[in-house]
RODO-2510 file (C-alpha; in nm, 4 decimals, decimal comma):
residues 81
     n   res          X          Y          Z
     1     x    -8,1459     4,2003    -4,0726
     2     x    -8,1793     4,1084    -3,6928
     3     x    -8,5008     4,1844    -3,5530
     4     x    -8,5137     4,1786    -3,1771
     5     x    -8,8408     4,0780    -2,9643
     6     x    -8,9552     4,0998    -2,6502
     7     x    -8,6398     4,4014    -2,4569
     8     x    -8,4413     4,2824    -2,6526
     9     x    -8,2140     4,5407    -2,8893
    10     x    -7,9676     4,5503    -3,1250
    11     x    -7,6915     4,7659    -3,1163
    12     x    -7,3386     4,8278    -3,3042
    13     x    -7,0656     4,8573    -3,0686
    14     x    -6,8151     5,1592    -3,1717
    15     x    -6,4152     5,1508    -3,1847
    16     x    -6,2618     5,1579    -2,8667
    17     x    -6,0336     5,4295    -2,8335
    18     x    -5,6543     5,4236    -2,7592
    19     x    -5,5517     5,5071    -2,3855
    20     x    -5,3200     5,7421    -2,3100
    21     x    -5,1612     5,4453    -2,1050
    22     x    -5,1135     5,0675    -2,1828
    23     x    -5,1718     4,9439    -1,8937
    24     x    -5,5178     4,9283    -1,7748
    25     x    -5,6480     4,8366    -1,4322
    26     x    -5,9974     4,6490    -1,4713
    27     x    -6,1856     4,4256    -1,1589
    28     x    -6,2455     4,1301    -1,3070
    29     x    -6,6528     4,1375    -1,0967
    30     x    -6,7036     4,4052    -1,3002
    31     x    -6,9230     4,4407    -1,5940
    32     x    -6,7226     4,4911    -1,9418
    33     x    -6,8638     4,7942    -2,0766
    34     x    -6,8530     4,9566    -2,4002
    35     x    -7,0059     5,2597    -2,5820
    36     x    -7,2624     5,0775    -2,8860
    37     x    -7,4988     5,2814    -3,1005
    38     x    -7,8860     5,1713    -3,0877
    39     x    -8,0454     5,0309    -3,4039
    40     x    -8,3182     4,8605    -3,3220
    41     x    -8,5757     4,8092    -3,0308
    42     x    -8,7899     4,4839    -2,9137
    43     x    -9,1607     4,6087    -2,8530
    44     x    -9,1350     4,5624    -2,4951
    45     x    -8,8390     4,7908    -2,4946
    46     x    -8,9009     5,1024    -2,2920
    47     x    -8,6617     5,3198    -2,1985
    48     x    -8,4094     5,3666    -2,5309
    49     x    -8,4740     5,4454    -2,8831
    50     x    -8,3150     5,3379    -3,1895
    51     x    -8,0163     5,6309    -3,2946
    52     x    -7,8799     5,6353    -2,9105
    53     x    -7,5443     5,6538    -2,7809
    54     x    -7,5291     5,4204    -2,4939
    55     x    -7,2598     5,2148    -2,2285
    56     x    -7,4242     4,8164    -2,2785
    57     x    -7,2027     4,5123    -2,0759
    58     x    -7,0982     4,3104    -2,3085
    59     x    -7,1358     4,0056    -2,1395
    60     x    -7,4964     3,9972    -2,0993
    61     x    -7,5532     3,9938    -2,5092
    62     x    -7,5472     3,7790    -2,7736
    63     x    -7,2697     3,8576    -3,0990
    64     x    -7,4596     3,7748    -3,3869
    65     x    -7,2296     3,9113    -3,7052
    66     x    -7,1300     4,2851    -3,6486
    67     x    -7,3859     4,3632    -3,4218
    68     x    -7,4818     4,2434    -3,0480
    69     x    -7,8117     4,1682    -2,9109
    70     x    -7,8562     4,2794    -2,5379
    71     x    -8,1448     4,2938    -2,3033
    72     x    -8,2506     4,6102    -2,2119
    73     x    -8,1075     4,5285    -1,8941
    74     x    -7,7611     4,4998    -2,0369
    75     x    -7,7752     4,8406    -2,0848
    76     x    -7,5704     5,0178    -1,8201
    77     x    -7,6240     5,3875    -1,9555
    78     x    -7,7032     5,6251    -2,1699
    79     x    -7,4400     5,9027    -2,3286
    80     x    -7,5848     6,2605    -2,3696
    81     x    -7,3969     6,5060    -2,5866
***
């Protein structure tokens, strides 16, 4: 099990869904973003909890197995139901 320190967390991104159109326009300065489910926080970690649904950038974390470690700044935002 990956424990994270410091803001660190560890999340589990979800499937991506199918578009209702193949072709997708992305800027490539943008962020890649993707919805991830929370499952652990570092101690220093303020602002999310473990169980969360949120948007992190994918390029600011680490892939380590099936899960990503991200700084809490790598998270872009959190999904509310």
């Amino acid at each position: 099990m990956l424990e994270p320190l410091q803001d660190y967390l560890v999340v589990q991104l979800q499937r991506e869904l199918p578009r209702a159109s193949p072709i997708v326009m992305v800027e490539q300065s943008s962020p890649r973003g993707r919805r991830a489910i929370v499952q652990r926080c570092g101690p220093e970690v303020t602002d999310i909890a473990p169980g969360e649904i949120v948007v992190v950038n994918t390029d600011r974390g680490i892939q380590v197995g099936d899960e990503l470690l991200v700084p809490e700044a790598g998270i872009l935002a959190r999904l509310k139901s």
